[in-house]
mmCIF file as Biopython writes it, N, C-alpha, C and O atoms, coordinates in Angstrom:
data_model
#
loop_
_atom_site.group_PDB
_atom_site.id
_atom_site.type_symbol
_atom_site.label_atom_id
_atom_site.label_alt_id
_atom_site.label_comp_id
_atom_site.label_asym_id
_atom_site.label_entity_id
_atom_site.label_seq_id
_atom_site.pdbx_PDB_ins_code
_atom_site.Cartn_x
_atom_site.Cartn_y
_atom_site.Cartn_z
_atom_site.occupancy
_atom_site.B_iso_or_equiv
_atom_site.auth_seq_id
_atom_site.auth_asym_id
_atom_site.pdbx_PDB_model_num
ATOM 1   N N  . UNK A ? 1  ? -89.612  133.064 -65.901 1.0 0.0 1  A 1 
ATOM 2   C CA . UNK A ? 1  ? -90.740  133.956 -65.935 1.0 0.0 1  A 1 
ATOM 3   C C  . UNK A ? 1  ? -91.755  133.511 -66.981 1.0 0.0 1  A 1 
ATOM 4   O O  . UNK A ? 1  ? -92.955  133.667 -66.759 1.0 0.0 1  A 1 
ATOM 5   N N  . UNK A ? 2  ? -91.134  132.734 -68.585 1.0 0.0 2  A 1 
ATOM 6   C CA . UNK A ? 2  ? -91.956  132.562 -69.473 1.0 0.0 2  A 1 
ATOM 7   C C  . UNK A ? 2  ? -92.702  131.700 -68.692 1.0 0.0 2  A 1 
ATOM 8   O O  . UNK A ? 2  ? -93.905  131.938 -68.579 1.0 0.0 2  A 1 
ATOM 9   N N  . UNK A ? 3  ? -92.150  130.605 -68.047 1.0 0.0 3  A 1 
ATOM 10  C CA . UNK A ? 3  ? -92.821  129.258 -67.631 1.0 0.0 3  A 1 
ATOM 11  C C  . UNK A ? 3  ? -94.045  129.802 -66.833 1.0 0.0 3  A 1 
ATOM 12  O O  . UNK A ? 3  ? -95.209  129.485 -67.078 1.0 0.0 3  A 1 
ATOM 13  N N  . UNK A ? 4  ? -93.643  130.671 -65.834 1.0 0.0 4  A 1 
ATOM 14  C CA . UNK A ? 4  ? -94.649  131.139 -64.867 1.0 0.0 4  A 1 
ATOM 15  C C  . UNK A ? 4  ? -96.098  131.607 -65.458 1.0 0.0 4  A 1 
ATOM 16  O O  . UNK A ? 4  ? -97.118  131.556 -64.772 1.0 0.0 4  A 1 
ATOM 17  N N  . UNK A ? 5  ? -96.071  132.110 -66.927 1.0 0.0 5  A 1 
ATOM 18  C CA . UNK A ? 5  ? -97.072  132.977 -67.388 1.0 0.0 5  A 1 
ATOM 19  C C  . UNK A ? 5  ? -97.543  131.676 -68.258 1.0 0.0 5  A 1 
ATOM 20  O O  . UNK A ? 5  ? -98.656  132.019 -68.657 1.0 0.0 5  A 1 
ATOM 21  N N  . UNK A ? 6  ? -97.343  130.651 -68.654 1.0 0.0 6  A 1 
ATOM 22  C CA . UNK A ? 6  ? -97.676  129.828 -69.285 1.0 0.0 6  A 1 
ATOM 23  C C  . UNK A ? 6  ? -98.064  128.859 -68.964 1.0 0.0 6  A 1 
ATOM 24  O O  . UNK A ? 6  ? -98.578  128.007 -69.688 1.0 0.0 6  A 1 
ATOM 25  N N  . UNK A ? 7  ? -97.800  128.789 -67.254 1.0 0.0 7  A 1 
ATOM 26  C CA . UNK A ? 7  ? -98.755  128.011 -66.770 1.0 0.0 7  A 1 
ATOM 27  C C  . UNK A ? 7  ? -99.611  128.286 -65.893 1.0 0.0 7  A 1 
ATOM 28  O O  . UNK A ? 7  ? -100.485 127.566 -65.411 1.0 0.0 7  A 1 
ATOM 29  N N  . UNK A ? 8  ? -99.259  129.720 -65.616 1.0 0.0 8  A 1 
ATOM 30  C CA . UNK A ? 8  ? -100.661 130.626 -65.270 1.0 0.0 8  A 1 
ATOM 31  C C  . UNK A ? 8  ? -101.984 130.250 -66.481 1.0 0.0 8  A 1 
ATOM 32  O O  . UNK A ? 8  ? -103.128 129.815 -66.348 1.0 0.0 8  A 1 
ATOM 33  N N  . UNK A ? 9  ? -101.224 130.631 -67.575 1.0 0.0 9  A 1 
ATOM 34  C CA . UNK A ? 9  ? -102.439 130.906 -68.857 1.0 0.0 9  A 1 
ATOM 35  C C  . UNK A ? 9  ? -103.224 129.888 -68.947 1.0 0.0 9  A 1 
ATOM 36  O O  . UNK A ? 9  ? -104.412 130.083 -69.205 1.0 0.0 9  A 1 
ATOM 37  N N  . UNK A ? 10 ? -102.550 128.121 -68.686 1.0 0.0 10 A 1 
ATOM 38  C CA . UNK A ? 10 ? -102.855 126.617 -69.092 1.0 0.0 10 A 1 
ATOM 39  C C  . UNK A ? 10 ? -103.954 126.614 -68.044 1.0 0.0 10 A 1 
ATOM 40  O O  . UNK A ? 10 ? -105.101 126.469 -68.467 1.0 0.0 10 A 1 
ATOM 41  N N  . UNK A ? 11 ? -103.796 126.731 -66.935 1.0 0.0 11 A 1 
ATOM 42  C CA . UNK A ? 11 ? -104.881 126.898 -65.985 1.0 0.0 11 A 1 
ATOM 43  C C  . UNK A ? 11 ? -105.780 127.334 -66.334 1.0 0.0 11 A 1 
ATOM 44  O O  . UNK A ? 11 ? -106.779 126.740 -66.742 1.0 0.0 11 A 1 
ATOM 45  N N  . UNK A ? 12 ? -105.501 129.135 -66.191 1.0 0.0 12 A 1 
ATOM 46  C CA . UNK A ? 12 ? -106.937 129.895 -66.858 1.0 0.0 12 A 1 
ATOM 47  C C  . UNK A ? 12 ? -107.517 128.719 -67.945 1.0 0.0 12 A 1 
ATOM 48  O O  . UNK A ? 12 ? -108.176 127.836 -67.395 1.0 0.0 12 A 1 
ATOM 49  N N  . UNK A ? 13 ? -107.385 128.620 -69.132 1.0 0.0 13 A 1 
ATOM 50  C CA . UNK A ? 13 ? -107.609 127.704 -69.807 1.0 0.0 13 A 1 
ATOM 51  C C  . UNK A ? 13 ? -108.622 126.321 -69.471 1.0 0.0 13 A 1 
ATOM 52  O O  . UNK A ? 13 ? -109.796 126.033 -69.708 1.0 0.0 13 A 1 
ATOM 53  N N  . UNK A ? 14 ? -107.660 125.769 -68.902 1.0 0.0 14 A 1 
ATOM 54  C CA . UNK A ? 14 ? -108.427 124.735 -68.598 1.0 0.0 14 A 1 
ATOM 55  C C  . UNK A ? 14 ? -109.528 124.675 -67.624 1.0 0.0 14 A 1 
ATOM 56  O O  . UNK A ? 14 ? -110.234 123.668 -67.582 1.0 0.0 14 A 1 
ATOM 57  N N  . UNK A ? 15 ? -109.812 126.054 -66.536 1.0 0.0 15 A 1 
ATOM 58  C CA . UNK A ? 15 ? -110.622 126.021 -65.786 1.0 0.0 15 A 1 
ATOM 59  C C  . UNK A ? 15 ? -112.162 126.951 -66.449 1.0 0.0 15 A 1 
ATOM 60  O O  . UNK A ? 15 ? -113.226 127.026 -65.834 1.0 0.0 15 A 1 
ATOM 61  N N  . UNK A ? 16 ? -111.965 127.388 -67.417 1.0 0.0 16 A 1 
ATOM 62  C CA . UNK A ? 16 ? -112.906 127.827 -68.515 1.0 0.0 16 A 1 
ATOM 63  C C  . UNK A ? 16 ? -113.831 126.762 -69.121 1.0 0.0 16 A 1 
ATOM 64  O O  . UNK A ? 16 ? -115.002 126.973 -69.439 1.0 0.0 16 A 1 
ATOM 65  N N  . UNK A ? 17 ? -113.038 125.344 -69.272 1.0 0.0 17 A 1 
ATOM 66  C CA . UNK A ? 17 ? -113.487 124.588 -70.085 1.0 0.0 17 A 1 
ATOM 67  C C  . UNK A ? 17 ? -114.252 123.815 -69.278 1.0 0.0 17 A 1 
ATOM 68  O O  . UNK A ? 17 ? -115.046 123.146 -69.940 1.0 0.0 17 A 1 
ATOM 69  N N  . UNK A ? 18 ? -114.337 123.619 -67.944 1.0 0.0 18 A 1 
ATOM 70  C CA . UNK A ? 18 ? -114.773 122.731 -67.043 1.0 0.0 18 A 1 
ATOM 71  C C  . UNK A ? 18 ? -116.045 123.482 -66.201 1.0 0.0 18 A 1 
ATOM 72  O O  . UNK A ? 18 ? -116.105 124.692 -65.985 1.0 0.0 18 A 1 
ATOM 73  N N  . UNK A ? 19 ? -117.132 122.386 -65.742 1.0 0.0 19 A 1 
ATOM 74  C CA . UNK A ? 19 ? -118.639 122.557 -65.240 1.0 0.0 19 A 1 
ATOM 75  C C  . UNK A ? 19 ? -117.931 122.900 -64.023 1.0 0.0 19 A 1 
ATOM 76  O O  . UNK A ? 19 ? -118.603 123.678 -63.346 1.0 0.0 19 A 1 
ATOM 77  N N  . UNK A ? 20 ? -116.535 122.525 -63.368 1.0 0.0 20 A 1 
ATOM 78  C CA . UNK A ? 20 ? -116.218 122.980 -61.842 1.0 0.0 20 A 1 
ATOM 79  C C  . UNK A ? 20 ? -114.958 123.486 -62.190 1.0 0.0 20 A 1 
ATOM 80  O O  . UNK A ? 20 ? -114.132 122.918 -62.904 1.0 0.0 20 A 1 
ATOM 81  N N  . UNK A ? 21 ? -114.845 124.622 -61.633 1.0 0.0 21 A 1 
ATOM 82  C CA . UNK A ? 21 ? -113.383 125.643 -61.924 1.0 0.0 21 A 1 
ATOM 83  C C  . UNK A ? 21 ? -112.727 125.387 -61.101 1.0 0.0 21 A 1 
ATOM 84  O O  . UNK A ? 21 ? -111.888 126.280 -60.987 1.0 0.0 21 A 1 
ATOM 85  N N  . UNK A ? 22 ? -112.571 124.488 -60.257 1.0 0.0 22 A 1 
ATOM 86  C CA . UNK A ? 22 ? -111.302 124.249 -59.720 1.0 0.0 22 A 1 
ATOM 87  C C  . UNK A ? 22 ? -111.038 122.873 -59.979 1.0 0.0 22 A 1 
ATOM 88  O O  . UNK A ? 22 ? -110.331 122.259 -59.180 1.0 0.0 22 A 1 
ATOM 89  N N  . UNK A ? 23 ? -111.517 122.286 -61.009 1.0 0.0 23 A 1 
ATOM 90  C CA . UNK A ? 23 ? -110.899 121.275 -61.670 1.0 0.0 23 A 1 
ATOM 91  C C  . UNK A ? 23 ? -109.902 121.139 -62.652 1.0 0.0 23 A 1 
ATOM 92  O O  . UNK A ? 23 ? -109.008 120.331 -62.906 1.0 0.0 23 A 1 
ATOM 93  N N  . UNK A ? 24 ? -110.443 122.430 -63.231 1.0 0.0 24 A 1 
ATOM 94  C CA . UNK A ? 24 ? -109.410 123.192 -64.606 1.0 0.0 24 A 1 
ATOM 95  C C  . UNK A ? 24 ? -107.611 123.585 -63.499 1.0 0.0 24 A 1 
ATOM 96  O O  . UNK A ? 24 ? -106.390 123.469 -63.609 1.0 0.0 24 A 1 
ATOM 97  N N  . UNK A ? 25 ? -108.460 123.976 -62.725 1.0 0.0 25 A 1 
ATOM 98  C CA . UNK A ? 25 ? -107.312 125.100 -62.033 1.0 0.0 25 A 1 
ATOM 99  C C  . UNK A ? 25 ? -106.381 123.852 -61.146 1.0 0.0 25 A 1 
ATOM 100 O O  . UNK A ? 25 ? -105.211 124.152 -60.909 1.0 0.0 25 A 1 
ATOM 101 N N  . UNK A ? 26 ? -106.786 122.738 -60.754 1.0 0.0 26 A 1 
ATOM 102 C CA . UNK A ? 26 ? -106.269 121.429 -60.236 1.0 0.0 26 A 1 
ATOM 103 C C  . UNK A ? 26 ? -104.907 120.535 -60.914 1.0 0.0 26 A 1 
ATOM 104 O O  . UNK A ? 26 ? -103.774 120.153 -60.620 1.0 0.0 26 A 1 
ATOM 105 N N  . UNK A ? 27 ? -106.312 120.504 -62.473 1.0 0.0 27 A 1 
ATOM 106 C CA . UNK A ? 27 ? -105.263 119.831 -63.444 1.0 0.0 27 A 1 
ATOM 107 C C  . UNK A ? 27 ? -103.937 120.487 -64.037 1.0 0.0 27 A 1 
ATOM 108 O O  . UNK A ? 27 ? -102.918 119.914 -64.422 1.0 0.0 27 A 1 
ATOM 109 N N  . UNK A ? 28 ? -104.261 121.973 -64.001 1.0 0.0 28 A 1 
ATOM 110 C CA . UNK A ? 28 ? -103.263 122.815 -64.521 1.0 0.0 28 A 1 
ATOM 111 C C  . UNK A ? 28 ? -102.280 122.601 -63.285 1.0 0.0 28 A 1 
ATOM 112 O O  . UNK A ? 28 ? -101.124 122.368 -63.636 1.0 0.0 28 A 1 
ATOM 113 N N  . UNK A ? 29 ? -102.448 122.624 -62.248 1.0 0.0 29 A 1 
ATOM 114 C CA . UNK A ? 29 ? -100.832 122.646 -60.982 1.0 0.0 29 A 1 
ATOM 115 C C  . UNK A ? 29 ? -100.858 121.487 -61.208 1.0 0.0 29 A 1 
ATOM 116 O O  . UNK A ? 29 ? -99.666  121.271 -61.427 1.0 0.0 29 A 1 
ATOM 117 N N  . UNK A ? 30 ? -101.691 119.948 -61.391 1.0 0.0 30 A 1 
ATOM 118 C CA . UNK A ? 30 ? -101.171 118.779 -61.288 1.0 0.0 30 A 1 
ATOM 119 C C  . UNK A ? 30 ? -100.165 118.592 -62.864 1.0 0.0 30 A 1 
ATOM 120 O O  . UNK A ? 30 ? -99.622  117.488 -62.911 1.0 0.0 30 A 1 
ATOM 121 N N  . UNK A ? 31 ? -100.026 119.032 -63.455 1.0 0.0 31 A 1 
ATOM 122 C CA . UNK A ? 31 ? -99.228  119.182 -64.942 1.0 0.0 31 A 1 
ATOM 123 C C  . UNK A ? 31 ? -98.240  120.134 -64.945 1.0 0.0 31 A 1 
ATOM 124 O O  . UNK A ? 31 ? -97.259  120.138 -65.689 1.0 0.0 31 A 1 
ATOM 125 N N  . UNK A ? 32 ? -98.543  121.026 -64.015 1.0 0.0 32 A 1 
ATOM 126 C CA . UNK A ? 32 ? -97.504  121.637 -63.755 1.0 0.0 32 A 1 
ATOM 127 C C  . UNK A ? 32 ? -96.401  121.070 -62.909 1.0 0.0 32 A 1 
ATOM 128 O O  . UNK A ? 32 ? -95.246  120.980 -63.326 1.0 0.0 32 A 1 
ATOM 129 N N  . UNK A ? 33 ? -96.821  120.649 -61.578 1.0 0.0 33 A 1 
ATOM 130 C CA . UNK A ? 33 ? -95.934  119.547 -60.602 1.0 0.0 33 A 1 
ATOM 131 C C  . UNK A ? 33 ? -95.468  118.212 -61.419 1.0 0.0 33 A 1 
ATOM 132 O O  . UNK A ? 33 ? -94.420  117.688 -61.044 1.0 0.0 33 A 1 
ATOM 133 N N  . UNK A ? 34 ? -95.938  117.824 -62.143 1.0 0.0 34 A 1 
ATOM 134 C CA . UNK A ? 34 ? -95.838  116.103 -62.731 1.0 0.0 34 A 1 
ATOM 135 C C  . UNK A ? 34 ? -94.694  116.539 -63.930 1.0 0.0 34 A 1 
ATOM 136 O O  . UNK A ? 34 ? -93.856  115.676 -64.188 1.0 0.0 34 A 1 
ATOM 137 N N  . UNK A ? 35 ? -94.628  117.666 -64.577 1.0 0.0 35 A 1 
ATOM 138 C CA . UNK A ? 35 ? -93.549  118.378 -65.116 1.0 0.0 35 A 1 
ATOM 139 C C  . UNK A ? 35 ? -92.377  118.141 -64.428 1.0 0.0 35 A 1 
ATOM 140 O O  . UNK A ? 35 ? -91.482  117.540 -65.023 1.0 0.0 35 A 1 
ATOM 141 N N  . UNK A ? 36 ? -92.155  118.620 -62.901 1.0 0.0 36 A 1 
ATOM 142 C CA . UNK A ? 36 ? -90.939  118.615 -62.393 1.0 0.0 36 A 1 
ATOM 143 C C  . UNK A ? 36 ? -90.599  117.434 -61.908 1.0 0.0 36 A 1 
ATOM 144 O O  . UNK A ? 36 ? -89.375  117.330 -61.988 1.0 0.0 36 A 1 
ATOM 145 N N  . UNK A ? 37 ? -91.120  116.419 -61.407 1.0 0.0 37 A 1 
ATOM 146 C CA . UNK A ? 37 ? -90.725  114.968 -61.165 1.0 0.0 37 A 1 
ATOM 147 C C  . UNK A ? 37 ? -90.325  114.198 -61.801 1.0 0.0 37 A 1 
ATOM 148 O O  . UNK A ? 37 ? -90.807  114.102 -62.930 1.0 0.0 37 A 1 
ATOM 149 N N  . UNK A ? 38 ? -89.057  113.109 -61.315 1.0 0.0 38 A 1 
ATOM 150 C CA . UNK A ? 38 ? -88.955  112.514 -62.456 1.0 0.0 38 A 1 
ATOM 151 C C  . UNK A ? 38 ? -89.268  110.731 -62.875 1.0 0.0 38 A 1 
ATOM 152 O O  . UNK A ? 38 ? -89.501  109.890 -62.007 1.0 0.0 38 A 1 
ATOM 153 N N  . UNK A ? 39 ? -89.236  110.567 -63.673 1.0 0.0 39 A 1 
ATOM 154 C CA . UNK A ? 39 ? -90.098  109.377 -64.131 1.0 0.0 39 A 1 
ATOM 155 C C  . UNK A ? 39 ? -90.150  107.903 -62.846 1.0 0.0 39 A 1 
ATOM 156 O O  . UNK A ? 39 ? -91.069  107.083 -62.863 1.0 0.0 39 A 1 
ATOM 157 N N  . UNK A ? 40 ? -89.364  107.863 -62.165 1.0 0.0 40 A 1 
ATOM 158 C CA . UNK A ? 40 ? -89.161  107.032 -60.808 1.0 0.0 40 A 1 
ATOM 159 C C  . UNK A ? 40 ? -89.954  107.578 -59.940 1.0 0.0 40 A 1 
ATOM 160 O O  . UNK A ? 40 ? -90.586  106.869 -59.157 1.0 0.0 40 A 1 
ATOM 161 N N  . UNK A ? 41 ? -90.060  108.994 -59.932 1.0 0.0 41 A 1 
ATOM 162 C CA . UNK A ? 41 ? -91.338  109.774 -58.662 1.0 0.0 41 A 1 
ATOM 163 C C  . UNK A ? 41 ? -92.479  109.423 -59.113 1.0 0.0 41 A 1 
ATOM 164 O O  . UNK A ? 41 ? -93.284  109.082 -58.246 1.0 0.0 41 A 1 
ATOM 165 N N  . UNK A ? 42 ? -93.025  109.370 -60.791 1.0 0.0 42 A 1 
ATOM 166 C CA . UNK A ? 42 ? -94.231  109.490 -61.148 1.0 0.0 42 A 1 
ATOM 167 C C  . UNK A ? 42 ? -94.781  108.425 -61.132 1.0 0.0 42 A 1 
ATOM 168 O O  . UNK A ? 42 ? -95.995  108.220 -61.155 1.0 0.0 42 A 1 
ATOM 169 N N  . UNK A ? 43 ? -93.410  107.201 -61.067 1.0 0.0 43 A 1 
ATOM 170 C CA . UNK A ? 43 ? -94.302  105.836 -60.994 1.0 0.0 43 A 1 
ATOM 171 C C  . UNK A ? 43 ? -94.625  105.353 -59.493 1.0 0.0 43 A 1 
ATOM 172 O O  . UNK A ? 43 ? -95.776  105.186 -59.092 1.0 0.0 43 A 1 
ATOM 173 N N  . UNK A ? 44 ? -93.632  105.176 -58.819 1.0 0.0 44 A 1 
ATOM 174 C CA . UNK A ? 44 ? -94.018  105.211 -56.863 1.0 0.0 44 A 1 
ATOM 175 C C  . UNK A ? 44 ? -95.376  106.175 -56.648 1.0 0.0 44 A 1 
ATOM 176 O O  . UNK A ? 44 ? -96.356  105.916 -55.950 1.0 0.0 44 A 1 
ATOM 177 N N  . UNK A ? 45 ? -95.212  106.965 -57.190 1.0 0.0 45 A 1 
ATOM 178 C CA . UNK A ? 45 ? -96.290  107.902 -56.278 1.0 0.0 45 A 1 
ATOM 179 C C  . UNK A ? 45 ? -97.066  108.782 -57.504 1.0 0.0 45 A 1 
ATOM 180 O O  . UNK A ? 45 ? -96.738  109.906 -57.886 1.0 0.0 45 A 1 
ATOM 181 N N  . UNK A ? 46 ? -98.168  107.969 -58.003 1.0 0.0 46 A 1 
ATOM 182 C CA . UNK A ? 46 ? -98.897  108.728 -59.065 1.0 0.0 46 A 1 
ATOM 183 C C  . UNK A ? 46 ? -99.305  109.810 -58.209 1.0 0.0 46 A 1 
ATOM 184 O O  . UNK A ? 46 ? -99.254  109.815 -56.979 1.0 0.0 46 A 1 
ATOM 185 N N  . UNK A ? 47 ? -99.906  111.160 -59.323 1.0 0.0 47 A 1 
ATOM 186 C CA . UNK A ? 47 ? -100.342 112.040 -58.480 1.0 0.0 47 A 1 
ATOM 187 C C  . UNK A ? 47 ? -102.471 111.510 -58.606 1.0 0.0 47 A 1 
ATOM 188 O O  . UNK A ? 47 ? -103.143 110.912 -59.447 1.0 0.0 47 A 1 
ATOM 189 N N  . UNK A ? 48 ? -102.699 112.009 -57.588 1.0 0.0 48 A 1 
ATOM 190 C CA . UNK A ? 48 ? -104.722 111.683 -57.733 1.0 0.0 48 A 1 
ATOM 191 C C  . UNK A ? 48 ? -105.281 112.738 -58.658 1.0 0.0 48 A 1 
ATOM 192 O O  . UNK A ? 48 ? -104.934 113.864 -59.015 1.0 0.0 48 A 1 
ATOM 193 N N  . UNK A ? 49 ? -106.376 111.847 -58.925 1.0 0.0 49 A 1 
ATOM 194 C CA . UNK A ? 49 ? -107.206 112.672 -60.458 1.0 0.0 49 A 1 
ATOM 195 C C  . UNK A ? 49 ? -108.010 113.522 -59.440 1.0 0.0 49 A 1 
ATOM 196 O O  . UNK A ? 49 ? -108.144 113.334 -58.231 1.0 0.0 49 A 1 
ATOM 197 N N  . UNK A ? 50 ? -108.577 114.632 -60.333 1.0 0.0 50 A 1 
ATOM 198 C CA . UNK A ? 50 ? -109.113 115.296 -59.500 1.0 0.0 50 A 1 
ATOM 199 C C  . UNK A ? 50 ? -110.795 115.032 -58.763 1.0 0.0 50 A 1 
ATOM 200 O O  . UNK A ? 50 ? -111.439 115.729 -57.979 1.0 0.0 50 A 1 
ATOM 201 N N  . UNK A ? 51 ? -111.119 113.647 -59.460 1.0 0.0 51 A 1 
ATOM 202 C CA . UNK A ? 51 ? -112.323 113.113 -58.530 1.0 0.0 51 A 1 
ATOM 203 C C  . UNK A ? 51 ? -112.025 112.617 -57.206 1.0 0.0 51 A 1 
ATOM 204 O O  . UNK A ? 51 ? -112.832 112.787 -56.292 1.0 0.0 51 A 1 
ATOM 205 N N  . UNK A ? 52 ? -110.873 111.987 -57.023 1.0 0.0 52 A 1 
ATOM 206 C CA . UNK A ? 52 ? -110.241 111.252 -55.667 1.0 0.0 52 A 1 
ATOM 207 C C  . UNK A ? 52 ? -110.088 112.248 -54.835 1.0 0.0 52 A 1 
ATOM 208 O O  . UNK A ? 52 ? -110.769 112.440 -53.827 1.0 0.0 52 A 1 
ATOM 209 N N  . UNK A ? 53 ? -109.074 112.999 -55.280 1.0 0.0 53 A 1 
ATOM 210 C CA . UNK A ? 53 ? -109.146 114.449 -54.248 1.0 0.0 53 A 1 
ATOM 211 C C  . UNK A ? 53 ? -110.570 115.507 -53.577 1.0 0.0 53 A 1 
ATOM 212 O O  . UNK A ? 53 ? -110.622 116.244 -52.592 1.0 0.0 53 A 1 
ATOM 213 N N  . UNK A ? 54 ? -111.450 115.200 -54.484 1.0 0.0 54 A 1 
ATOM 214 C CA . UNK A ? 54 ? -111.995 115.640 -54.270 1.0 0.0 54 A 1 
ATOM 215 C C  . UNK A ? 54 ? -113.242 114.823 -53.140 1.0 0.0 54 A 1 
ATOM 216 O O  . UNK A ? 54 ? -113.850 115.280 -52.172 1.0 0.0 54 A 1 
ATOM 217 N N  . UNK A ? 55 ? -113.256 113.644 -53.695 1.0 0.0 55 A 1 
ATOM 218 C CA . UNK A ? 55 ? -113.916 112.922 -52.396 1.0 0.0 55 A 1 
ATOM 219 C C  . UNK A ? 55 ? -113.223 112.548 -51.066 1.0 0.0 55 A 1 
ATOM 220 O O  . UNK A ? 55 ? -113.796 112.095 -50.075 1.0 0.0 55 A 1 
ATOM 221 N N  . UNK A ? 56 ? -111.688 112.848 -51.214 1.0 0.0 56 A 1 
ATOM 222 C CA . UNK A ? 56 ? -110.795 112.958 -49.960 1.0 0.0 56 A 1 
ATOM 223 C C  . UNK A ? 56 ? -111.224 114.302 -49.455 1.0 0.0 56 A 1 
ATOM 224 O O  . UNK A ? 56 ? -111.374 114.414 -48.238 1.0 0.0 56 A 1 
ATOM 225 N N  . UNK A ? 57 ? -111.443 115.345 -50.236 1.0 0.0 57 A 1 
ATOM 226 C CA . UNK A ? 57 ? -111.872 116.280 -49.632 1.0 0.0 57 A 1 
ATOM 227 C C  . UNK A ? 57 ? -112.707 116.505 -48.861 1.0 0.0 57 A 1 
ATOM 228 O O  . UNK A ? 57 ? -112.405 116.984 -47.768 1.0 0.0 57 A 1 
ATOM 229 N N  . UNK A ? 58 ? -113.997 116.232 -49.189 1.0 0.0 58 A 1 
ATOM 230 C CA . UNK A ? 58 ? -115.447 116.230 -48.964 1.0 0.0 58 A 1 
ATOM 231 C C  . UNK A ? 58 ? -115.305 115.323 -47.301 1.0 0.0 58 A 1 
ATOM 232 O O  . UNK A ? 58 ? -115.962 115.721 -46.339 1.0 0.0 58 A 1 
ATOM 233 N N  . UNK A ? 59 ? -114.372 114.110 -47.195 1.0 0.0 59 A 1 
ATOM 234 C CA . UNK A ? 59 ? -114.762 113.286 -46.721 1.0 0.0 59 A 1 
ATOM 235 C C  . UNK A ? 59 ? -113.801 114.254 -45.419 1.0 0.0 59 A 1 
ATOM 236 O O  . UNK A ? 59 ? -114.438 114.033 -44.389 1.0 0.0 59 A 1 
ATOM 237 N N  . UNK A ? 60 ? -113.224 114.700 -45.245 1.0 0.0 60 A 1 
ATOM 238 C CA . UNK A ? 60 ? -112.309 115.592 -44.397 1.0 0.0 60 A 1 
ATOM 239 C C  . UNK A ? 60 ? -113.652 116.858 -43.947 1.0 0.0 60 A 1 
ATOM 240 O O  . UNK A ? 60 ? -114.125 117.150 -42.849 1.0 0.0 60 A 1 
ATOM 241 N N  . UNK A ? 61 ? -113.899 117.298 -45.122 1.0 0.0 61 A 1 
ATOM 242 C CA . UNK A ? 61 ? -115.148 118.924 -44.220 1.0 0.0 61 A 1 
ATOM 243 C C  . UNK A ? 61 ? -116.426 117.708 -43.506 1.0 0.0 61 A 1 
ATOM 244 O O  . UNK A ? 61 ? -116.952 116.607 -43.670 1.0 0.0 61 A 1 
ATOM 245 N N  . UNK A ? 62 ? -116.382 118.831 -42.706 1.0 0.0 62 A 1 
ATOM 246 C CA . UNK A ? 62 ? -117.757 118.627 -41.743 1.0 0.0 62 A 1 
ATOM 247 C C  . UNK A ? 62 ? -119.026 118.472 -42.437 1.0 0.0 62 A 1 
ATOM 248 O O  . UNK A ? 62 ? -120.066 118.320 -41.796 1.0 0.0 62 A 1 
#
């Protein structure tokens, strides 16, 4: 439960600090997920920064 509220809070946080709020709110689940993997997952399969995703995004909408 602590974990849950603490990385609720890291989010809030970090999406305060940023010109786009779902960058804050991105990095906080990508730190949150990269937490539970372990060091053999993180090297095969980095996770994407949130500019890549986001031009994967863009490039997916109409």
């Amino acid at each position: 439960m602590i974990k849950i509220v603490l990385a609720t809070l890291s989010c809030l946080m970090l999406s305060a600090c940023s010109s786009d709020p779902y960058q804050g709110l991105y990095e906080g689940i990508k730190q949150q997920n990269e937490s539970r993997r372990t060091p053999q997952e993180k090297a095969m399969t980095p996770a994407p920064s949130y500019d890549n995703y986001k031009n994967e995004r863009e490039k997916i909408a109409p």
